[in-house]
N, C-alpha and C positions, 0 to 999 in steps of 0.2 A: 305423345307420351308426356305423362306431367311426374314430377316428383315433390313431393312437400317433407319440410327437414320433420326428424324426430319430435314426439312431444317433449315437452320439458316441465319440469315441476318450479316452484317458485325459486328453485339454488340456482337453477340454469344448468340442472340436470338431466339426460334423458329419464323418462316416466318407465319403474318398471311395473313387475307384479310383485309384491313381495321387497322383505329388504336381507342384505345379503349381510352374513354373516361367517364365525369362523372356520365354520366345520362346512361349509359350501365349496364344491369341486366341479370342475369339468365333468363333463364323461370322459370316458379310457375311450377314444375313437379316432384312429388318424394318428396314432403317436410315434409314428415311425418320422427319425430325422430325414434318412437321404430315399429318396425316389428307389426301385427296385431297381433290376436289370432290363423287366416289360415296361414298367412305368418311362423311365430314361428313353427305351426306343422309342414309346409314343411319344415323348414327347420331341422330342429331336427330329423324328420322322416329319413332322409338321412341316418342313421346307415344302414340301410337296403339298397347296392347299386340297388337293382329291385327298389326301390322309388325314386332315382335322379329326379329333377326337372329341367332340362334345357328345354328354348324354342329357339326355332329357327329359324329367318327372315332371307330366301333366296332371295335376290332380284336379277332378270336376266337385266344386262347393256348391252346397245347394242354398247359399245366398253370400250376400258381396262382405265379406268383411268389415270393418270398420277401422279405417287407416290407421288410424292412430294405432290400435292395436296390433295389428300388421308389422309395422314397423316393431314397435316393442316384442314380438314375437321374433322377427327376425335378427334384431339387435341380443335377444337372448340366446338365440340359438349360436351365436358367434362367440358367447364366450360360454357357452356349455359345451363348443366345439372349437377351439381353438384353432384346427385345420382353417377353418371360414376366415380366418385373419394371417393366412400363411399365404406367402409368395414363395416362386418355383427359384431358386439363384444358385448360379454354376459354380463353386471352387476355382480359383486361378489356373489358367494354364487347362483349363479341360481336363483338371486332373480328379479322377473317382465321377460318381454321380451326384446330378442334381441335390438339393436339400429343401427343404420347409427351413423358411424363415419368418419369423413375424413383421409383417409390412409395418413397419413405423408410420407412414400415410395412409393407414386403412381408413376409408370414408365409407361409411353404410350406406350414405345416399346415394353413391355411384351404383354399387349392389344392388341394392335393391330398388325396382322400378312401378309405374302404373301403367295402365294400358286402357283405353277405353274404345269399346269396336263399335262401329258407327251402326247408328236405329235400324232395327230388323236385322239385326244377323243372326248367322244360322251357325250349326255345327262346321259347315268349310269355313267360315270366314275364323274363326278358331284357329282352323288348324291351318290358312295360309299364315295366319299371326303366328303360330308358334313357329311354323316354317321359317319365315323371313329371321325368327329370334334366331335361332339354332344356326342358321348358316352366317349368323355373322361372327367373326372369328371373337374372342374374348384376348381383355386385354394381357397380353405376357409378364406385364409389369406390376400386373396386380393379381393380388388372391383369385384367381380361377374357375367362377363361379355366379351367375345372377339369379336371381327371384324376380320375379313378372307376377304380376296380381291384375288378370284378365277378367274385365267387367263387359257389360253391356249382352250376355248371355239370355237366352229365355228363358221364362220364368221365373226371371231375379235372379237366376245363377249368375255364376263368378266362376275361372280358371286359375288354378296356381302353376305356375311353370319353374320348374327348377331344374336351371342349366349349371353342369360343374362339367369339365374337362375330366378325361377317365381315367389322369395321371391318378384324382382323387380317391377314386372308388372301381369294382367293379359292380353287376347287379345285385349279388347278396349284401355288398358292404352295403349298396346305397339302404338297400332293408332292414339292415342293421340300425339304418341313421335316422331314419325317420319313424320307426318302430318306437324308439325311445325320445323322437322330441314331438310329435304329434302327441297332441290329449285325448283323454280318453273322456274328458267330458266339454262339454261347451261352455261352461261357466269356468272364466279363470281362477284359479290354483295361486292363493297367495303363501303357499307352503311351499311354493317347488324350489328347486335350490338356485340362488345367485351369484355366480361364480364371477368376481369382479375382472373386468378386461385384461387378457396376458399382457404383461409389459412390452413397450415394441422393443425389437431390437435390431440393429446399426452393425449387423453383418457387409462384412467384406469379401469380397473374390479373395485376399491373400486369408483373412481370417479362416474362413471356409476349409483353405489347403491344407492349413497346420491342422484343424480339425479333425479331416480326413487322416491324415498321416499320421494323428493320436490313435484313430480308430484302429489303425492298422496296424499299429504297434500292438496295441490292448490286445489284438485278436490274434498275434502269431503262435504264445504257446497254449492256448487252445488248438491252435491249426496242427499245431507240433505233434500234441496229444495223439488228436483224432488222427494225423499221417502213420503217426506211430503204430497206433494202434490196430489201423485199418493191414499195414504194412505185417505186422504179425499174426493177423489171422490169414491174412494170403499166404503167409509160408508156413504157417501149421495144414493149411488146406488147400495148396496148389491148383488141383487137378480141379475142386470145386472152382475158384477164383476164378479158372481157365474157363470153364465151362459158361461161367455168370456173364464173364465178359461177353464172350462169344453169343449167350443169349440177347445182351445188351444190345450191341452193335447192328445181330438181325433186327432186332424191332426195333433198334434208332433209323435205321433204314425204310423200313415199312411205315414210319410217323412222319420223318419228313419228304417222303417221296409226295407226289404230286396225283390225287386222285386219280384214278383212270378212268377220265371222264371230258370229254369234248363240250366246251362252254356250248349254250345256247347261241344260237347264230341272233334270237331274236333281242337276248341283255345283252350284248356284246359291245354298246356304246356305253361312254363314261363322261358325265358330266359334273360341274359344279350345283350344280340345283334338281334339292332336294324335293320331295310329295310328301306328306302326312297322309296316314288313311287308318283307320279303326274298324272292329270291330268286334263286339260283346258276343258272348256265350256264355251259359250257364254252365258252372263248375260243376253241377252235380248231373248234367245230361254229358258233359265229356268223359266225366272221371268211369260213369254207366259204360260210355262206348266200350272205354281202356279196359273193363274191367271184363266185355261182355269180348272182347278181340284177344282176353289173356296179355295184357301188355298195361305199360305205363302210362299215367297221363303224358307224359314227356313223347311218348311214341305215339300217341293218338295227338297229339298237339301237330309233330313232323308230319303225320300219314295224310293229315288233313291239309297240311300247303302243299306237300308234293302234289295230291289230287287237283288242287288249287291252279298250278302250275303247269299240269297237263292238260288241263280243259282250258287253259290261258293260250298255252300252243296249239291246241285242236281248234280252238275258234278263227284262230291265225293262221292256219292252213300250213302248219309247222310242226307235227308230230317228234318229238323228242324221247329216246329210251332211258335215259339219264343224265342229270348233269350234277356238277362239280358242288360243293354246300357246306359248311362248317360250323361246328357247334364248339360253346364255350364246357369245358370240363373243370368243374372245383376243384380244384385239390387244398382247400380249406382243411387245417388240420387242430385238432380239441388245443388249443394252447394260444394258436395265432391272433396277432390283434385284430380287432372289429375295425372295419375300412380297410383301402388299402385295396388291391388288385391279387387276386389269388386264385388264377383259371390258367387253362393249355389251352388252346385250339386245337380241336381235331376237325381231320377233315374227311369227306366220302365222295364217293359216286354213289350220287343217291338216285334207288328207285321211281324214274318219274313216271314209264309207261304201265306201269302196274293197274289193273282197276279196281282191283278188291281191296278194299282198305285195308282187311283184315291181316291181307299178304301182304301190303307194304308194311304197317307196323310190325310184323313179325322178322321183316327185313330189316327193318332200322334195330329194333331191338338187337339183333344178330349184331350187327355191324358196331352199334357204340360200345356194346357188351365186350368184343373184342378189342376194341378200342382204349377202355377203362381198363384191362385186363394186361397191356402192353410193359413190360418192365420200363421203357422209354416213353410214357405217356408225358415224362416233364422233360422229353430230348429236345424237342425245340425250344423252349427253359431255358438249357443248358447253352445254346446258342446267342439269347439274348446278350450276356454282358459282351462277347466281340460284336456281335452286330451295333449294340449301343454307341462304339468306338470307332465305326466306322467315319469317314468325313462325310460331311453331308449330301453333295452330289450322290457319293455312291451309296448309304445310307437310304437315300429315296430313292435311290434305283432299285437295291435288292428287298427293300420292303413294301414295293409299288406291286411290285413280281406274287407278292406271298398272298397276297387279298384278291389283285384284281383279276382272278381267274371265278374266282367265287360267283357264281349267281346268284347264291342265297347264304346269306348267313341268320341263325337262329337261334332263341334263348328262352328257357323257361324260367320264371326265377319268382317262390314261393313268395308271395307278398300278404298283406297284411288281412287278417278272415272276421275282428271283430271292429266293431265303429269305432274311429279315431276323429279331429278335430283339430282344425288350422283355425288360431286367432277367431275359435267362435262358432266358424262355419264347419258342416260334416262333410266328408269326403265321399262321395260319392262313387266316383270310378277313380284309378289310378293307372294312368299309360305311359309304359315305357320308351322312349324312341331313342335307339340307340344308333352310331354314326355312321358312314358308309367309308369305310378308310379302304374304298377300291372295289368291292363289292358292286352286283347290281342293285339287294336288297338286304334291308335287315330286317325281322320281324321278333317281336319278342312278346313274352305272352307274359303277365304279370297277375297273378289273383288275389282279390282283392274283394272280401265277403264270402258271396257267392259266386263271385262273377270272375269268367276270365277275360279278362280288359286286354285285348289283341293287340298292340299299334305297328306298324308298319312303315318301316321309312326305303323310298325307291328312288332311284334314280330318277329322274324325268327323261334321262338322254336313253336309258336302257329300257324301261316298263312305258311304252307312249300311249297306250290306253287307259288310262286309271279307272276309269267306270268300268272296261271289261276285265281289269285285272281284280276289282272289291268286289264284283258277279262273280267273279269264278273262284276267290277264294271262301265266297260265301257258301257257294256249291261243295266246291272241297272238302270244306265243313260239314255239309248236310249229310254227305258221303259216309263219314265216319262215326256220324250222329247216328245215324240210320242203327247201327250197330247195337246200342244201346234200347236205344225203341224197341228195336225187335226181340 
């Protein structure tokens, strides 16, 4: 691994593109001061290293950058995002949550790295590189986050790997963020805006407290309001109240109950070390299936791992009727800020024996339909700020509890459909790997052009075949392809 410092112009400035002037601003992305009530659990959760939270954006360039601009691309994207120069620091006394602070010691050349894979390598040796990046923890004391610019690719190609911890984002936000600083053309842009570096700031654990305890002040007769107000429609409409509650409570119950689903005997190990695996599909032969099954792509994306999955235990002489699986649900709402973590988890018993494709996606569809439809779909939401307050010990106890029943967890999350550009190069595919915080697998499908860019991140201790496991979810796929064809 080498790194070489930024370029510099004759002041002993770094080089940009462009010169930055008045009316030059950040983007609006990431502007929330304190960590949420999800954000705080993940991150606190982390005593426990099987819980790590990093995500990670592979994107494939179809030639190597040119460092110098590299850097300068990444050095701008830090002050057009200010997030990229924030560090995570607790309040005194543990009191309220986490906050974004500006690192005073933010160094670009920690962040951002090189990599060069040795002559002849292939698509694995990629994705052991990215592997190895991902599971190593990042620093707590610093901004959250690295940039890898992966060389030595065939055919002159080049990898960009971008790792941030998922206090920062979740998948829509990270689309949000790269949507807006990728180019839309390969020739640099000396028009684009120069947002000069946030000032750092010399935050304190006691400064933090009195912050919080401003906050809370500010926000009580709002609270007074809404108590008030909520409080006199209850007694102008009792019996309704009665009723809502009563509905709540059932479906808070049905949201955090525990699938009814017996893990696979075959994921049922949990290790520290991670697998990378891929695989591409065309967006307009899947969307064909979803459309030809009467279902979503999102249900043709699920019906094709469950298939995956069942023909992973048929080959293993381990037939399975169902097991345990959890999908991220948006609750992104028109107002909210860009970044930022903004999903529920739900979970199912999901249809593994099933063979017809067509009847699995009409099952999943069923199932998240009611799902989405839960007056308590944000009850476990609700939960997060006590579990955030938990002490740590037990904190990684009952959060250890909530994932690691999961064989599969799953995510589709619209990505970017026209050419975009890093520092020059085109993006070619773009892969999600998202982390295993107790799960057997995560697979997440991200698209990007035409193509839907699969990646899959597995346990090694739970999935011990990887070659029969990328065969059968290849097959999987074929299954619900089929659909379409015909």
């Amino acid at each position: 691994m080498r790194t070489e410092p930024l370029p510099q112009n004759q002041n002993g400035k770094p080089t940009t593109y462009g010169r930055i002037s008045a009316s030059d601003e950040p983007l609006h992305w990431g502007e929330t001061r304190e960590l949420n009530a999800l954000e705080t659990l993940m991150w606190r959760m982390e005593g426990n290293p099987r819980l790590r939270s990093p995500i990670c954006g592979l994107e494939i360039l179809d030639c190597v950058p040119e460092w110098g601009r590299y850097l300068a691309a990444c050095d701008w994207a830090t002050r057009m995002v200010p997030r990229f120069r924030q560090r995570v620091a607790r309040p005194a006394l543990g009191v309220g949550n986490p906050c974004w602070v500006i690192d005073p010691d933010f160094d670009l050349e920690y962040h951002v790295r090189r990599v060069a894979l040795p002559e002849r390598s292939d698509w694995a040796a990629l994705l052991r590189t990215a592997e190895q990046i991902a599971m190593t923890p990042l620093d707590r004391a610093r901004p959250p986050w690295e940039s890898v610019l992966i060389e030595g690719l065939p055919d002159g190609r080049a990898a960009h790997l971008l790792k941030m911890h998922h206090v920062t984002t979740d998948g829509l936000g990270g689309i949000q963020l790269l949507s807006q600083l990728h180019s839309r053309t390969r020739e640099a842009n000396p028009r684009k805006p120069q947002p000069p570096p946030p000032p750092p700031e010399r935050a304190t654990p006691v400064g933090l407290l009195f912050e919080e305890l401003g906050r809370d002040v500010r926000a009580v007769p709002g609270l007074a309001r809404k108590t008030a107000a909520a409080a006199a429609e209850n007694l102008r409409n009792p019996l309704e109240t009665t009723r809502k509650a009563m509905r709540f409570g059932s479906s808070f119950r049905r949201v955090a109950a525990d699938p009814h689903a017996v893990g696979s005997p075959l994921l049922r190990n949990r290790s520290l070390s991670w697998r990378f695996m891929t695989l591409d599909v065309a967006f307009a032969d899947l969307r064909a299936a979803a459309k030809a099954g009467d279902a979503s792509l999102n249900d043709a994306f699920l019906a094709a791992l469950l298939g995956g999955f069942r023909l992973y235990h048929e080959a293993l002489d381990c037939p399975i009727d169902q097991m345990p699986i959890a999908i991220p649900i948006s609750i992104r709402k028109k107002g909210d800020e860009e970044g930022g973590n903004h999903f529920v988890g739900a979970r199912f018993a999901a249809p593994v024996s099933e063979r017809d494709p067509r009847a699995r996606m009409h099952a999943i569809r069923a199932m998240v339909r009611k799902m989405r439809d839960e007056p308590a779909i944000d009850g476990l939401g609700m939960l997060a700020p006590v579990l955030a307050k938990l002490p740590s010990p037990l904190l990684n106890a009952v959060a250890g509890t909530m994932t690691k029943h999961n064989d599969m967890q799953a995510s589709n999350v619209p990505g970017l459909r026209e050419d975009r550009f890093f520092a020059g190069a085109k993006i070619l595919r773009s892969y999600g790997f998202g982390p295993l915080p107790g799960c057997a697998t995560m697979i997440t499908l991200i698209t990007h052009g035409g193509t839907c860019c699969i990646a899959a991140n597995v346990d090694a201790a739970a999935v011990t075949d990887l070659e029969l496991f990328r065969s059968c979810l290849e097959r999987g796929f074929a299954e619900v392809l089929s659909l379409g064809a015909s």
